[in-house]
BASETOR-785323 format. One record per residue (C-alpha): residue in one letter; chain; x, z, y. Coordinates in nm, 4 decimals, padded with zeros to 6 digits. Layout:
PT keke nupa       px       pz       py
PT    a    A        X        Z        Y
...
END
This chain:
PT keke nupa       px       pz       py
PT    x    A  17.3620  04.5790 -03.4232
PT    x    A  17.5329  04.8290 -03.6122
PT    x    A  17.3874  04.7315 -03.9821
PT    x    A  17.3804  05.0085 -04.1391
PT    x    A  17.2766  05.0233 -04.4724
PT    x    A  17.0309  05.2671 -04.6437
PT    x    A  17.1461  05.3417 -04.9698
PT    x    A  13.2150  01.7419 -04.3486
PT    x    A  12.9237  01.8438 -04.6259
PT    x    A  12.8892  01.5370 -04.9097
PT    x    A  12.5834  01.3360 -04.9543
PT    x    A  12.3727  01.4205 -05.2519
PT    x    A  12.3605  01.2363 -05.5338
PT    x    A  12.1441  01.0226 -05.6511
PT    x    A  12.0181  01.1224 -06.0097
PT    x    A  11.8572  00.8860 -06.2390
PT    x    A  11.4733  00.9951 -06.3386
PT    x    A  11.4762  01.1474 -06.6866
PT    x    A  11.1540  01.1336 -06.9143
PT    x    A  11.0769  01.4838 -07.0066
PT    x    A  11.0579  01.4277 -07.3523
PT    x    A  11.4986  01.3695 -07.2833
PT    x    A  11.5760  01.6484 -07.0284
PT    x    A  11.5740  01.8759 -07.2567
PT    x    A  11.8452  01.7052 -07.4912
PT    x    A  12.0263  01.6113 -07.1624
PT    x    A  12.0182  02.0111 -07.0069
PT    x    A  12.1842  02.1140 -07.3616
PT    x    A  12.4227  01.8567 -07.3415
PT    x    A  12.5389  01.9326 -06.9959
PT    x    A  12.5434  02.3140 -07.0966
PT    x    A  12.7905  02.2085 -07.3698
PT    x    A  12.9644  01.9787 -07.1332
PT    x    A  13.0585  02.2625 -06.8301
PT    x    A  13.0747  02.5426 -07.0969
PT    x    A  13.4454  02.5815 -07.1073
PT    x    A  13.4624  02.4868 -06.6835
PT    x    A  13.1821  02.7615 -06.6680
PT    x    A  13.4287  02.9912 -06.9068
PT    x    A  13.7143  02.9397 -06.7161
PT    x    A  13.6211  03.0004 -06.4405
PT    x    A  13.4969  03.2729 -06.4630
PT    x    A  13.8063  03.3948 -06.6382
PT    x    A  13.9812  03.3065 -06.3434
PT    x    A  13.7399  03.5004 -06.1149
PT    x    A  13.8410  03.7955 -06.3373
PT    x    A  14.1968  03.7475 -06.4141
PT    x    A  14.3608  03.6889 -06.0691
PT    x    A  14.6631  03.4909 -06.0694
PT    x    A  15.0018  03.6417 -06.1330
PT    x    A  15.2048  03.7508 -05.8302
PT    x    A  15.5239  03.5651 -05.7562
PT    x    A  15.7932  03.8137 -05.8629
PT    x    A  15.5646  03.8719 -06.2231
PT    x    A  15.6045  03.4411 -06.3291
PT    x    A  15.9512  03.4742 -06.2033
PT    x    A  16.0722  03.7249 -06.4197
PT    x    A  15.7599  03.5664 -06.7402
PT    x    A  15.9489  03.1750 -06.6883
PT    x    A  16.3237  03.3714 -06.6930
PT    x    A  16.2269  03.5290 -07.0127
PT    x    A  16.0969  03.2405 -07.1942
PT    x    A  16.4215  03.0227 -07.0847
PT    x    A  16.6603  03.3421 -07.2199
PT    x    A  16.4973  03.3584 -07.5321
PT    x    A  16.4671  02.9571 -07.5780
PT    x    A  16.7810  02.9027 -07.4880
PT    x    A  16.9533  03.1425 -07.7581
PT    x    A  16.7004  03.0098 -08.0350
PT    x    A  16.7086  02.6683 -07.9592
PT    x    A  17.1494  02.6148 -07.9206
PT    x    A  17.2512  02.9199 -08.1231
PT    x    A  17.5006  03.0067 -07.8925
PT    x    A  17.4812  03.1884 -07.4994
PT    x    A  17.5591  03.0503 -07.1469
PT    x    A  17.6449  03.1773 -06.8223
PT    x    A  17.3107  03.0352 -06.6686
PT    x    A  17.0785  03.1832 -06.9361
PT    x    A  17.2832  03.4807 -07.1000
PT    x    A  17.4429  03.5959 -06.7849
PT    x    A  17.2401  03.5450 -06.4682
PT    x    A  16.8717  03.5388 -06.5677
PT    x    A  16.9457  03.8327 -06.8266
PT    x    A  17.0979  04.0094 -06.5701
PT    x    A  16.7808  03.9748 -06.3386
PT    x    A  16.5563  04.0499 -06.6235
PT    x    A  16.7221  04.4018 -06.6877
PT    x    A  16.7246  04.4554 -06.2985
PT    x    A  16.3308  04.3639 -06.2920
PT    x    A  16.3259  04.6303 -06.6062
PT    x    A  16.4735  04.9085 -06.4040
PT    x    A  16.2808  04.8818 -06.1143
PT    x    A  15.9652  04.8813 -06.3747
PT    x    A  15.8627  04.5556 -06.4289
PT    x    A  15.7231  04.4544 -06.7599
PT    x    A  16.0064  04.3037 -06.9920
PT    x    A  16.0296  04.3099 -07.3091
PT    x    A  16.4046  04.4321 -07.3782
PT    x    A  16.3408  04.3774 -07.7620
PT    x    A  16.3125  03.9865 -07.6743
PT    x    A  16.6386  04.0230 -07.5065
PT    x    A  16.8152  04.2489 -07.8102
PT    x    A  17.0254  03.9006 -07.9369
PT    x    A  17.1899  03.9172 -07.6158
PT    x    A  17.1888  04.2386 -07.5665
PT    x    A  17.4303  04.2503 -07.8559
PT    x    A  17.6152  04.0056 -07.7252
PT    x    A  17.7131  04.0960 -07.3957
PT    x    A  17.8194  04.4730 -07.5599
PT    x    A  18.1286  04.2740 -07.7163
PT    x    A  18.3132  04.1061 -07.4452
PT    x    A  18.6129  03.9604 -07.7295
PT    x    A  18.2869  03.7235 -07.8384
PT    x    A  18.3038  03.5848 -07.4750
PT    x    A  18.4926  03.3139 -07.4861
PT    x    A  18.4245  03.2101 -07.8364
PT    x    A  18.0095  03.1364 -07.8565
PT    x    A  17.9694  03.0035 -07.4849
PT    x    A  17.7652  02.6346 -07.5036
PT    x    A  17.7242  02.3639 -07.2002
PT    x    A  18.0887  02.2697 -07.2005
PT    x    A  18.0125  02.0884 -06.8977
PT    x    A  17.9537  02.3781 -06.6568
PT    x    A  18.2065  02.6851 -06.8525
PT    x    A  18.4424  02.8146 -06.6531
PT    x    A  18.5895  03.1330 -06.8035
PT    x    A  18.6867  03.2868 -06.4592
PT    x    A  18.3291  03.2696 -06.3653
PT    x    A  18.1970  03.3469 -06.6755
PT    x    A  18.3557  03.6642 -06.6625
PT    x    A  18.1847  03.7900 -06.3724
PT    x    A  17.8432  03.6622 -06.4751
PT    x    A  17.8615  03.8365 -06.8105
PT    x    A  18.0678  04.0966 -06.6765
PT    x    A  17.8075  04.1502 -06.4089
PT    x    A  17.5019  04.1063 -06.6634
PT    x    A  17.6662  04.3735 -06.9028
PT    x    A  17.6734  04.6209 -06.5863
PT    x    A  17.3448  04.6014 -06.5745
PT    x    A  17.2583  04.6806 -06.9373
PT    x    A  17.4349  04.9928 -06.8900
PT    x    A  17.2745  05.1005 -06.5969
PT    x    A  16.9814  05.0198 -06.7962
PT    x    A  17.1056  05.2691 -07.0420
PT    x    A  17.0345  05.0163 -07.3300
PT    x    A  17.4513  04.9418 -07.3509
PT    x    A  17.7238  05.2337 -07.3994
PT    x    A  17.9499  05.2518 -07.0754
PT    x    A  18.2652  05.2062 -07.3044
PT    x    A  18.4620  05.0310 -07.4178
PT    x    A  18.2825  04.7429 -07.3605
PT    x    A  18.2969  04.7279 -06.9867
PT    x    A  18.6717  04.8587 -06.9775
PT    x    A  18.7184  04.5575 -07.1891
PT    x    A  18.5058  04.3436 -06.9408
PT    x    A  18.7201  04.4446 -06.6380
PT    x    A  19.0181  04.4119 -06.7950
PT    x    A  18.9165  03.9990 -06.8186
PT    x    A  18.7305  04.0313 -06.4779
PT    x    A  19.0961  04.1470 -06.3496
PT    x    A  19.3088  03.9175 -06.4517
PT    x    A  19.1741  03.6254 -06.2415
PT    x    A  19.1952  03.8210 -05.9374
PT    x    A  19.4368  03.5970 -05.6850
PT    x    A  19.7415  03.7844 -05.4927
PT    x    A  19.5258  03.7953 -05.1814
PT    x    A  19.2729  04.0304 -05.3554
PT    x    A  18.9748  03.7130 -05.3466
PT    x    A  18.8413  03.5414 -05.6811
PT    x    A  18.8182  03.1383 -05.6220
PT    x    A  18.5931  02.9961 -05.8501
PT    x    A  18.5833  02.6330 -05.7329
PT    x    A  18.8386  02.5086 -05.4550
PT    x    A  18.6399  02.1921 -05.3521
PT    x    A  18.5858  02.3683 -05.0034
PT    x    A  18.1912  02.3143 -05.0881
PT    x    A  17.9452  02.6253 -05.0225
PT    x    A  17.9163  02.7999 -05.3346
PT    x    A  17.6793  02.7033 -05.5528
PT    x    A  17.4531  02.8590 -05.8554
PT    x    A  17.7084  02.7917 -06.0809
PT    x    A  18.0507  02.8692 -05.8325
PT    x    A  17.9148  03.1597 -05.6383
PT    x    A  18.1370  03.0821 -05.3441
PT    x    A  18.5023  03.3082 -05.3281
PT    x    A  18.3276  03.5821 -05.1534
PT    x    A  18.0406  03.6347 -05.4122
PT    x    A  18.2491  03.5867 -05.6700
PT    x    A  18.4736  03.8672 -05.5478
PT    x    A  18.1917  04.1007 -05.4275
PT    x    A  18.0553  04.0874 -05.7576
PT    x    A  18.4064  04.0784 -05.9503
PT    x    A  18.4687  04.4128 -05.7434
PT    x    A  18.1474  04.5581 -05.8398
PT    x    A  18.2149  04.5492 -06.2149
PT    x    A  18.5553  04.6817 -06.1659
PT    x    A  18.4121  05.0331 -05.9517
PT    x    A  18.2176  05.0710 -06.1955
PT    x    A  18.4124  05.0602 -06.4816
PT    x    A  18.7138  05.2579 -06.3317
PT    x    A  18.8213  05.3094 -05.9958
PT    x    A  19.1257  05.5012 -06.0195
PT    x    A  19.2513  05.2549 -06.3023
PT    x    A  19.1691  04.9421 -06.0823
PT    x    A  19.2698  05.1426 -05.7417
PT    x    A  19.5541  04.8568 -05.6438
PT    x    A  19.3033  04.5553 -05.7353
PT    x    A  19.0099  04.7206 -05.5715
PT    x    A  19.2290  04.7754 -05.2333
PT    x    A  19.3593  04.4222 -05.2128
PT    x    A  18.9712  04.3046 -05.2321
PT    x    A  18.8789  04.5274 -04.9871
PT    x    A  19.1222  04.4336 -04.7199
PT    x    A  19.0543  04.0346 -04.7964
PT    x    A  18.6840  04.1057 -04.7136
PT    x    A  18.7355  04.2509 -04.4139
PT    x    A  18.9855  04.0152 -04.2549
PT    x    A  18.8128  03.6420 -04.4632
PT    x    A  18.6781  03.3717 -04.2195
PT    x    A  18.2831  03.3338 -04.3593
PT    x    A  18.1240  03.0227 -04.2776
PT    x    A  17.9111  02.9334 -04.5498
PT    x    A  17.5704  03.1447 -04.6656
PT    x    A  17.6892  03.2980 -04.9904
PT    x    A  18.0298  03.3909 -04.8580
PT    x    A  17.8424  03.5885 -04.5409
PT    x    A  17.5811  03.7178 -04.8082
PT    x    A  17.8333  03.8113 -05.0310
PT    x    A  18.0215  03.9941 -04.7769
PT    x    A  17.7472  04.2139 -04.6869
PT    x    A  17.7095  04.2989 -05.0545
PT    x    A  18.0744  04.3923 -05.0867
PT    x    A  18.1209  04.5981 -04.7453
PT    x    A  17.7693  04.7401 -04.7329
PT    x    A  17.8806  05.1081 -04.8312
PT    x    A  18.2256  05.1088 -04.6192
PT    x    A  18.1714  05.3054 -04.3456
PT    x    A  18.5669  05.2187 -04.1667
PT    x    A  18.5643  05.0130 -03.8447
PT    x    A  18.6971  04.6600 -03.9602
PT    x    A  18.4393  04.6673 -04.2415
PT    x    A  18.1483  04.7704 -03.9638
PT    x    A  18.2805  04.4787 -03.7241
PT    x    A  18.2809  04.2194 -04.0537
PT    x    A  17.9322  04.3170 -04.1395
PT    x    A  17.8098  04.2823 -03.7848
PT    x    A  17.9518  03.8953 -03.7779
PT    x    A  17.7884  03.8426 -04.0858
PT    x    A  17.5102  03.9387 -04.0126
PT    x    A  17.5044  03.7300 -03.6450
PT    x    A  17.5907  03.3695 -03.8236
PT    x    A  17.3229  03.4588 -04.1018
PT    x    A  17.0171  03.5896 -03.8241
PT    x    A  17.1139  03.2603 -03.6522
PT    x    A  17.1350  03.0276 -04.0071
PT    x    A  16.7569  03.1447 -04.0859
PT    x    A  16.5889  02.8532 -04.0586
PT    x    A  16.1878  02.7986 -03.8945
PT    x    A  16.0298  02.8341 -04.2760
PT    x    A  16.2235  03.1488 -04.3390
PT    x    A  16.5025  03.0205 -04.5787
PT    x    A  16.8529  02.9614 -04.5310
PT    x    A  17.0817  02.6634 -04.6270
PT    x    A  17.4515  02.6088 -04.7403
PT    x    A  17.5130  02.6416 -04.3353
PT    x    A  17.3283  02.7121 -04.0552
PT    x    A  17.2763  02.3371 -03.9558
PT    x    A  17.1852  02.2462 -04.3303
PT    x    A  16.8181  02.2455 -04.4578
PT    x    A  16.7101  02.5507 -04.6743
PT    x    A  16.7962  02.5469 -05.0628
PT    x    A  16.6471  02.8499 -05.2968
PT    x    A  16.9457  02.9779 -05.3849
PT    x    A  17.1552  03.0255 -05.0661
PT    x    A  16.8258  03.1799 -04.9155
PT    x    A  16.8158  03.4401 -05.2203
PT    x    A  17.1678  03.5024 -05.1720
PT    x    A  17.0857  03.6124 -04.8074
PT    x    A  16.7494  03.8218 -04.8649
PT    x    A  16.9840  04.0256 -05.1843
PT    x    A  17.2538  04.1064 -04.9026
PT    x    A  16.9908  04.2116 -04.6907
PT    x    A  16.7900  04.4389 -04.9085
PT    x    A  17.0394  04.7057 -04.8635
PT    x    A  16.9340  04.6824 -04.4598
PT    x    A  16.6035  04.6789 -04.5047
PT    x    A  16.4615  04.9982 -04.3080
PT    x    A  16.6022  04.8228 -03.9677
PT    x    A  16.3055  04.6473 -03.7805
PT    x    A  16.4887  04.2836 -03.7521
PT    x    A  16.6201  04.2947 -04.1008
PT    x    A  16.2809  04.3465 -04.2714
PT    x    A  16.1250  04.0691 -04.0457
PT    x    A  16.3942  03.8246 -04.1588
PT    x    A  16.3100  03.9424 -04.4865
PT    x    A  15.9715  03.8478 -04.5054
PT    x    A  16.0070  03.5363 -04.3985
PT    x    A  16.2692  03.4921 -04.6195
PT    x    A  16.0688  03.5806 -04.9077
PT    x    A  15.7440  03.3247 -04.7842
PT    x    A  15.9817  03.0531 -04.8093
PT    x    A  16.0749  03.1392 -05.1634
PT    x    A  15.7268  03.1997 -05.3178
PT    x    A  15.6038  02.8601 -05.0817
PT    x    A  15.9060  02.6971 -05.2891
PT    x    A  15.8595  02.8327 -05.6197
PT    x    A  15.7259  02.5807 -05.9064
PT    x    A  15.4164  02.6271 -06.1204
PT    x    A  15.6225  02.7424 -06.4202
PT    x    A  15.7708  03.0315 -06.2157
PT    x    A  16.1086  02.8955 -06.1255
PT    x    A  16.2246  02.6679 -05.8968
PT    x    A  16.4346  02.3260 -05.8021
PT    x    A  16.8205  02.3539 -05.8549
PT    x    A  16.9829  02.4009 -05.5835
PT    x    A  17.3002  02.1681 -05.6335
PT    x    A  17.6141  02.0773 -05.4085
PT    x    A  17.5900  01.7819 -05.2871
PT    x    A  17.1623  01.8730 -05.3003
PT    x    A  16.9066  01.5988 -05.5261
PT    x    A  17.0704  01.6225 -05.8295
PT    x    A  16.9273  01.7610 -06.1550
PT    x    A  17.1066  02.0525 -06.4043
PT    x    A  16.9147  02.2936 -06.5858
PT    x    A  17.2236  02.5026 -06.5671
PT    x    A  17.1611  02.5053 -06.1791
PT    x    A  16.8386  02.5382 -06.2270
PT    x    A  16.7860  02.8462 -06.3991
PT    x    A  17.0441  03.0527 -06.2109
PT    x    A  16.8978  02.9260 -05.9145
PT    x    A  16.5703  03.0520 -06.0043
PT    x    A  16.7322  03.4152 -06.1126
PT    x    A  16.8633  03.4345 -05.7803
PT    x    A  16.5263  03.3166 -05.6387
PT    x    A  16.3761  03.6309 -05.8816
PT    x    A  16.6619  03.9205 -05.8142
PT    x    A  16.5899  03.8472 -05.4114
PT    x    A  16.1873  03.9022 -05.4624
PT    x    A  16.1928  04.2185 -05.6831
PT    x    A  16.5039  04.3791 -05.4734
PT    x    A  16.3027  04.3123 -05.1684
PT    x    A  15.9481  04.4000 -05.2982
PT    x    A  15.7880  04.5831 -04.9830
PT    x    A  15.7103  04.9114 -05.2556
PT    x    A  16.0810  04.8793 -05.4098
PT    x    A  16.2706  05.1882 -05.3664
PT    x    A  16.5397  05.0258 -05.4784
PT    x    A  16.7564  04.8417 -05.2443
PT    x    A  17.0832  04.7841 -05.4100
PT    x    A  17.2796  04.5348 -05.5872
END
């Protein structure tokens, strides 16, 4: 495959004989009883319940804007992922209310602020961080609600300067898949590259070429380093980036597991976030027959997954623990992949 993108009934009951000087008392008691069952469900009848992608995006905005209020400062998880997804989901005109998100908004236009208002000691990494807000502030300019300079020259500047010799970014060396809050080195890297394209090409033209050359020669095992590959090389049109994409592609056809969703590694049961990871890579794909089948069953395992709120269960390395930090990028992955792979999206890049 060549991959190329495009840009038994119940017994009655037996009821008690009422004089008939009580059933009337009784009938207006009942009526006063079921009222508000009677109410709602009708209500329900005429208010259908919210699609997937539409609590996704409602339970991302409520965590943003708690998060903010509630710790007076701005995290990775919250402030960089999810408000990422949420101006994404705004682009591709889905209701969110960018006034709500003004606080960071603000924020993420002065990158020098980075490093000093950041919260949840426990999961900062500034490398990372970099590239989430980096990545987040992109998207606010594509937006058009964020000036292009000099905030995201200033952006790539940091984004830069964690860049290894080899080209790669390596946000965790445990030799674990990456997770919601590692990314994995190719992720990191395809998104780390995006940021720095976009902010100047010819100024980042030595950077950008060492990245390039590590994607096409990196051994991918793991989900989000093959998913994260695709992202990076889905544009290159040269003959080691074609080949890359096509192996890619192979290990992550043959990782999709019988429910639709992908794990860590092929053999591994599926986790929400590695299986968003995969259906974002493939959105760019999508007009090829096998890639829009994998998609949709990629996208039934994440709305069978997804919790009442509208997000879903961290996905963690090793898996069964609990962090909300995990848990709400997970869920913004678990959101980007449905809207970027909505069947009427135009609007298959990220």
């Amino acid at each position: 495959m060549g991959l190329v993108p495009n840009t038994q009934p119940k017994d009655a009951a037996v009821l008690p004989i009422i004089p008939r000087s009580g059933r009337l008392a009784v009938s207006a008691v009942l009526v006063w009883l079921l009222a508000p069952a009677i109410a709602t469900s009708q209500e329900s009848e005429s208010q259908p319940a919210a699609a997937p992608v539409d609590r996704a995006i409602a339970f991302l905005a409520r965590e943003v804007q708690a998060w903010t209020a509630d710790k007076h400062c701005f995290s990775c998880h919250n402030n960089g992922d999810a408000v990422r997804v949420l101006y994404v989901a705004r682009r591709l005109g889905h209701d969110v209310d960018i006034e709500a998100l003004a606080p960071t908004t603000a924020w993420l236009a002065d990158p020098a602020r980075w490093e000093e208002d950041t919260g949840d000691e426990t999961f900062k990494d500034k490398e990372l961080a970099a590239i989430q807000f980096g990545s987040a502030l992109l998207e606010a300019i594509e937006l058009g609600i964020v000036p292009h300079e000099p905030a995201l020259m200033q952006a790539a500047r940091s984004i830069a300067s964690f860049q290894d010799e080899d080209g790669a970014w390596r946000i965790d060396g445990s030799g674990l898949a990456g997770s919601p809050i590692t990314y994995g080195t190719a992720l990191a890297t395809s998104a780390a590259r995006r940021v720095l394209v976009a902010a100047d090409r010819g100024m980042y033209a030595v950077e950008i070429a060492a990245t390039e050359r590590w994607l096409r020669s990196a051994e991918l095992h793991s989900m989000p380093d093959l998913a994260g590959t695709l992202l990076a090389l889905r544009e290159a049109t040269d003959q080691s980036a074609g080949a890359q994409r096509r192996r890619a592609f192979e290990k992550i056809a043959a990782g999709q597991n019988q429910n639709g969703g992908w794990g860590p590694f092929a053999d591994r049961r599926p986790e929400a976030f590695d299986s968003a990871i995969v259906l974002v890579s493939l959105a760019a794909y999508a007009e090829q027959p096998e890639v829009r089948q994998m998609i949709q069953r990629g996208r039934a395992y994440l709305v069978d997954t997804q919790l009442e709120d509208g997000g879903w269960d961290e996905t963690t390395r090793p898996a069964g623990a609990q962090s909300y930090a995990h848990r709400i990028s997970t869920s913004a992955w678990a959101t980007l992949a449905l809207v970027l792979t909505e069947p009427k999206s135009k609007v298959t890049r990220q």
